[in-house]
C-alpha positions in Angstrom: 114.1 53.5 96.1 115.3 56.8 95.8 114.3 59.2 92.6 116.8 61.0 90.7 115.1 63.8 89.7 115.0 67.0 90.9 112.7 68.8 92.2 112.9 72.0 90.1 112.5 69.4 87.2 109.0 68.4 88.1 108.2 72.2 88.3 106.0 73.2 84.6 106.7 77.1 84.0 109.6 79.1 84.4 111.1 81.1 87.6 109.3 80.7 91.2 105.5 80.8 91.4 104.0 84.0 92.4 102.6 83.3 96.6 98.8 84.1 94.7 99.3 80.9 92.5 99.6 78.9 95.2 96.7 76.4 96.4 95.3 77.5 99.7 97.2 81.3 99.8 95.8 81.9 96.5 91.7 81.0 98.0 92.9 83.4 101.4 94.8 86.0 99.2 91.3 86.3 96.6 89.2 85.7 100.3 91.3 89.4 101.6 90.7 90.9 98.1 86.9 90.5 97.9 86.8 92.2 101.9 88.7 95.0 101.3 86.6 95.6 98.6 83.3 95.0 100.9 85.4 97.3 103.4 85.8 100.3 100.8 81.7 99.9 99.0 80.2 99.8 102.6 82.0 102.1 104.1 81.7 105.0 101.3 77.8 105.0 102.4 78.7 106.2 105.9 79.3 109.9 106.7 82.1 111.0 107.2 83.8 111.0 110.7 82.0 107.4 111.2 83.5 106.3 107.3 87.2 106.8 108.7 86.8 105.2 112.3 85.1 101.9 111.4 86.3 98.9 109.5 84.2 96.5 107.8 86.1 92.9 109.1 83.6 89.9 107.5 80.9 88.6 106.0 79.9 85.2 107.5 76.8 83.3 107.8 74.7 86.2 106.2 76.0 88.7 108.5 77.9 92.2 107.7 80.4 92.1 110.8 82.1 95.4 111.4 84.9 97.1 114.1 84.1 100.1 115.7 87.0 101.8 117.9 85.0 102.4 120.9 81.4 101.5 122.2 79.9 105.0 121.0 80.9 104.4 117.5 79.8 100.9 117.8 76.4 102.1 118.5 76.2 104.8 115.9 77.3 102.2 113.8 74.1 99.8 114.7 71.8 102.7 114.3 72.9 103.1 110.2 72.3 99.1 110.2 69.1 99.0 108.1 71.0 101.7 105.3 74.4 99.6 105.5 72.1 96.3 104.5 70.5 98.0 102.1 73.6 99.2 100.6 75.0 95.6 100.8 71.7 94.6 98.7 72.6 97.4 96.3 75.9 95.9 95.5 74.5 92.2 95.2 75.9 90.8 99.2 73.5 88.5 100.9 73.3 89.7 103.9 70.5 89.8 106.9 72.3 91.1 109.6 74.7 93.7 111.2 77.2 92.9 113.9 79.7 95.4 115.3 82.5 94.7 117.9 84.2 96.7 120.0 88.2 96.8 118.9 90.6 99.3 118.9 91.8 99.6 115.1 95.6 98.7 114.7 97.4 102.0 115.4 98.9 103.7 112.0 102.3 102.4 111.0 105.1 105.0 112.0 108.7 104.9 110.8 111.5 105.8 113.1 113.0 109.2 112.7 116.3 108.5 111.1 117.6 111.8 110.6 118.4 112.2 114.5 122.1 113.6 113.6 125.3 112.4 116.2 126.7 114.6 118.6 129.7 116.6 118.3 131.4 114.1 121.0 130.2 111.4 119.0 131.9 113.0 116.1 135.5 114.1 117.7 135.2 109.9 118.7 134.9 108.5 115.1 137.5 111.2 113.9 140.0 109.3 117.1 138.9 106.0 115.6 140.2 107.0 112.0 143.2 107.7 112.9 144.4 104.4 114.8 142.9 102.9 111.6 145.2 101.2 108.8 142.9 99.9 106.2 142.7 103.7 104.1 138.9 103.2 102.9 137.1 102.4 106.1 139.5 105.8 107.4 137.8 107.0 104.6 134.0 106.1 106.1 135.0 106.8 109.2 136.1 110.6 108.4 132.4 111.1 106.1 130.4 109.7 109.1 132.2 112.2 111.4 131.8 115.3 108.7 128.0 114.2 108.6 127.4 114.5 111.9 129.2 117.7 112.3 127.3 119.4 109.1 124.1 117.5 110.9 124.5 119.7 113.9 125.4 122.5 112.7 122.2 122.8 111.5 120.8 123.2 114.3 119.3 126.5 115.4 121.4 128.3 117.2 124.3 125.8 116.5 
């Protein structure tokens, strides 16, 4: 037997559902939240070339478990074990232990540089390729892009 109603219709509420709302994301999205707010409390009681090189990655079984970069943070890590638990007491985290692993962090997010401007040659090929063009407004386009890249490198020192 097939239904004839829609799904949308079984739907209570309005608009889609925010991912946070939803069942299991929701338990890992609050699960992330409660972490990185371990991650910043514990790590504000380090000092403070160790506070930017480590990240605080779980709390399971009782036990704080941390990243360290490389092996001698990891150990200057374990030596500040008994003031990191204690600063877990302070903020009300059950914790007994202190594990730190060895991982190098995830390397800083860079953009590509998108202001690399064309070469004149590039330029003198986009004002060819107007030309043989018919349609007036991607002429158009095609002369700006070619005008850009000339103002681009003229800008250059020495240029």
């Amino acid at each position: 037997m097939q239904r004839d109603v829609p799904y949308a219709s079984r739907r209570t509420g309005s608009g889609p559902k925010s991912l946070t709302e939803c069942g299991p994301f929701a338990k890992l999205a609050r699960k992330a939240s409660e972490l990185e707010a371990l991650d910043r409390a514990l790590r504000q009681t380090l000092p403070s070339p160790l506070r930017e090189q480590v990240r605080f990655a779980n709390l399971r079984d009782g036990r704080l478990v941390f990243l360290a970069p490389s092996p001698a943070l990891a150990s200057r890590l374990r030596l500040m074990q008994t003031q990191i638990l204690a600063a877990a007491h302070a903020i009300g985290v059950r914790a007994g232990y202190l594990t730190v692993k060895v991982a190098p962090l995830p390397p800083a997010e860079t953009l590509p540089d998108r202001s690399k401007p064309l070469s004149p040659a590039a330029a003198d090929h986009l004002k060819a390729a107007a030309v043989s063009l018919t349609d007036p407004e991607l002429q158009r386009l095609f002369l700006e892009l070619a005008s850009i890249a000339e103002t681009a490198d003229s800008r250059k020192p020495g240029g």
